[in-house]
N, C-alpha and C positions, 0 to 999 in steps of 0.2 A: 293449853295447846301443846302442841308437841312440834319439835321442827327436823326436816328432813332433807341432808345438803348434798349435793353431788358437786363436784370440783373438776376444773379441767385447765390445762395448760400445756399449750402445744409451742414450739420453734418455731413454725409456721416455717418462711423462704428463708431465714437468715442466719448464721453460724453460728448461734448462741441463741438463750434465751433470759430475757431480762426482766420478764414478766414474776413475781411474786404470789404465789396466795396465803392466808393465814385463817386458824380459824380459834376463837377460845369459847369455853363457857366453865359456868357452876351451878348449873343446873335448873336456875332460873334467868342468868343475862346470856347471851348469845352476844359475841362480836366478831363479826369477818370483815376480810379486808383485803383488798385488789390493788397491788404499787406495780408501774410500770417502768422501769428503769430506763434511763437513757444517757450519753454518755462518751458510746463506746469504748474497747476494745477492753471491754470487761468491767467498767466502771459502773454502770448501769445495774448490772446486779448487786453490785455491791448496796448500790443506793438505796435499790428499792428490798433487798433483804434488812440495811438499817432498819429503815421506814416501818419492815413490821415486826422487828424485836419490838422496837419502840413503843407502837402505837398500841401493840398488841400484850407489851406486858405492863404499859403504864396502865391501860383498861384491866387488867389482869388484877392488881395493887388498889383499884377503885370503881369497881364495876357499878355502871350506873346509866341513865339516859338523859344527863345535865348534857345540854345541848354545849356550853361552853366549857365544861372539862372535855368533849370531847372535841374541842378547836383548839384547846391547850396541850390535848396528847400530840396532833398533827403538828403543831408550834413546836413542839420539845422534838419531836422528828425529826422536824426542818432542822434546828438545832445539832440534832443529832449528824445528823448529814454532814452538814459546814463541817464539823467537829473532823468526821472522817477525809474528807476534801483535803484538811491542812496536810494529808500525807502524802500529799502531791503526784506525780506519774499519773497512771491512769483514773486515780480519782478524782484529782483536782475541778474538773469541771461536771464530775456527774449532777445529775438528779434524778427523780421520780416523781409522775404524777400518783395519786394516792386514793382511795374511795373508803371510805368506814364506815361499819354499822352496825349497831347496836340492838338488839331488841329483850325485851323483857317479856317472857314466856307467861308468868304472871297477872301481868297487868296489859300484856296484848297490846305493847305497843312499839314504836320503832325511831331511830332518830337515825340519820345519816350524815356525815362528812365526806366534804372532796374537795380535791386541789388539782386542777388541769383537768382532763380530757376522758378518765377513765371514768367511771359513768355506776351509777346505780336506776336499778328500772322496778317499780312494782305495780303488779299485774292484780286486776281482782276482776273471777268472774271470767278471766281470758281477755280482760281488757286493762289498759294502758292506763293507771291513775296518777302515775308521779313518776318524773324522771329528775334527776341530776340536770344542771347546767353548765354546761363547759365553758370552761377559762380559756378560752381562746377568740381568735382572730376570725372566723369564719362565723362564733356563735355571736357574736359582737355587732356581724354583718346581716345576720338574724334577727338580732333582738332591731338594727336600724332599718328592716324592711325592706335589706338588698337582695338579700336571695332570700327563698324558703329552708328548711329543714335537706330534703332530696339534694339541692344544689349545694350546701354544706359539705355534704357527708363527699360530695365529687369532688369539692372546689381545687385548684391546684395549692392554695396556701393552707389546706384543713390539718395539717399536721404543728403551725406555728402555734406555740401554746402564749399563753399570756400570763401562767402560772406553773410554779411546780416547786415543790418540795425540795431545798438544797441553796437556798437568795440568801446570801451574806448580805448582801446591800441593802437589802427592803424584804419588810415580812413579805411571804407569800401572800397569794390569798387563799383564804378559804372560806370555803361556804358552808353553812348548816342548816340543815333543817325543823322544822318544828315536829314535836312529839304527833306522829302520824298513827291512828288507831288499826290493829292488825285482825282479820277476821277468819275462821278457818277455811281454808282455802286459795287463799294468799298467793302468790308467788314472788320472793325476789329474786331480782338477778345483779349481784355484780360483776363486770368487764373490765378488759383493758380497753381502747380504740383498736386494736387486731379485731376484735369480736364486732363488735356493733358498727366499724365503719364498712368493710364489704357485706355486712346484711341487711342493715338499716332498722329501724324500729318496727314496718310493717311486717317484715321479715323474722323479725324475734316474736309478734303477737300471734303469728301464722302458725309457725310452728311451735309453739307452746300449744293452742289449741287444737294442734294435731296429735298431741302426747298424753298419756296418760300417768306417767310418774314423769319425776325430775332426770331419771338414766337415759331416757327415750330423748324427753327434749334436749338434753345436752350431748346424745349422740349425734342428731339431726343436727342441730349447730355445727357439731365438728362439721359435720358431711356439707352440710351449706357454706361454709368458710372453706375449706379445700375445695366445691366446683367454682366459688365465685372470685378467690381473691387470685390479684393476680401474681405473674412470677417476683420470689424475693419478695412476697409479703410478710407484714409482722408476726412479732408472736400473736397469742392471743391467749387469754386466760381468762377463766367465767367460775365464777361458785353460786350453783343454785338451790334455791333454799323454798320450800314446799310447808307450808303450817299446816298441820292435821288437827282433827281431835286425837285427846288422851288415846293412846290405846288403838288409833286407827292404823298406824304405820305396818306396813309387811317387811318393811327393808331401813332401819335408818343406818347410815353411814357417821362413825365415832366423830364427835366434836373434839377436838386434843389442843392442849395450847400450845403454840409453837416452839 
């Protein structure tokens, strides 16, 4: 198969953006990766650009789809983070939530990590097969049967996370997935919470199957995030990633390591 990525990352309402993307491969591993920085008054990017020197040149140094090297890169992150923090002023307190993924072009297959709230989604067929779980307070109230999904993504506390990249005190947590089989036709999406919480997930399934390349749906996203979200919303940042056959692609955009 062959892979085909369109990227995006907007300011959205607020004076900065603290959103991250990253992309590497060699020609048979493929790994992107979405860190959302938080923080303020500039700490937040610094976090989450750590996050994917990190993540993105430790997988760089051991390209692979070991589900737990890749809980070890996000670990050495976190690490990484703290490290920066000790320099006190505006970094002292950042973090970053963090999404990673892996796939192997070869073997057609895919593994994903994440820490907090920013999200991986993949689509087959135009439909919803696998999503990320959020570290947080809202999805917590999900998994106890208090609210649904819809009342999540509103709630007033859905921004408290329960995880992130940057805990001196306690490992994060993080989550991984098992080796997920990849077909052509595929789609993934990774985000920050800017992107997937003013659209919702029916809203990301809609417009993918109104799109015909990956440029299309991730223009419609921008345009769906600028009518929906409200004033002084987040950034937002998406890398979408299209599996073709060999030789199908009319347009691929450069995979580069960061």
């Amino acid at each position: 198969m062959e892979i085909e990525i369109v990227t995006l990352s907007k300011q959205g309402g607020r004076n900065y953006n603290e959103d991250v993307f990253g992309q590497w491969n060699d020609g048979r591993f493929v790994a992107c990766l979405v860190a959302d920085g938080a923080g303020g008054h500039g700490g937040g990017d610094v976090a989450a650009a750590t996050v994917r020197s990190s993540a993105l040149g430790g997988f760089a140094g051991a390209p692979g789809l070991d589900g737990e090297g890749l809980r070890r890169l996000l670990e050495e992150a976190n690490r990484d983070v703290v490290a920066r923090q000790a320099e006190g002023g505006k970094l002292a307190a950042m973090r970053s939530t963090v999404v990673l993924a892996a796939i192997d072009l070869h073997d057609n297959q895919l593994v994903w990590a994440h820490s907090g709230d920013s999200r991986a989604y993949l689509f087959r067929g135009g439909a919803l097969v696998a999503r990320t779980t959020d570290h947080s307070l809202v999805q917590q109230m999900v998994a106890g049967g208090m609210i649904d999904e819809e009342g999540a993504r509103l709630h007033p506390k859905r921004n408290l996370l329960l995880s992130a990249l940057g805990s001196a005190d306690e490992a994060p947590e993080i989550a991984v997935s098992e080796r997920m089989p990849l077909a052509v036709g595929d789609v993934l999406l990774l985000c920050s919470d800017g992107l997937w919480e003013p659209l919702g997930d029916e809203c990301l399934r809609e417009t993918l199957q109104a799109s015909h390349n990956p440029s299309q749906w991730v223009e419609q996203l921008d345009a769906e995030v600028r009518a929906r979200a409200k004033p002084g919303h987040d950034n937002y940042t998406a890398i979408a990633l299209w599996l073709h056959a060999d030789d199908d692609v009319t347009q691929r955009m450069p995979v580069t390591p960061p």
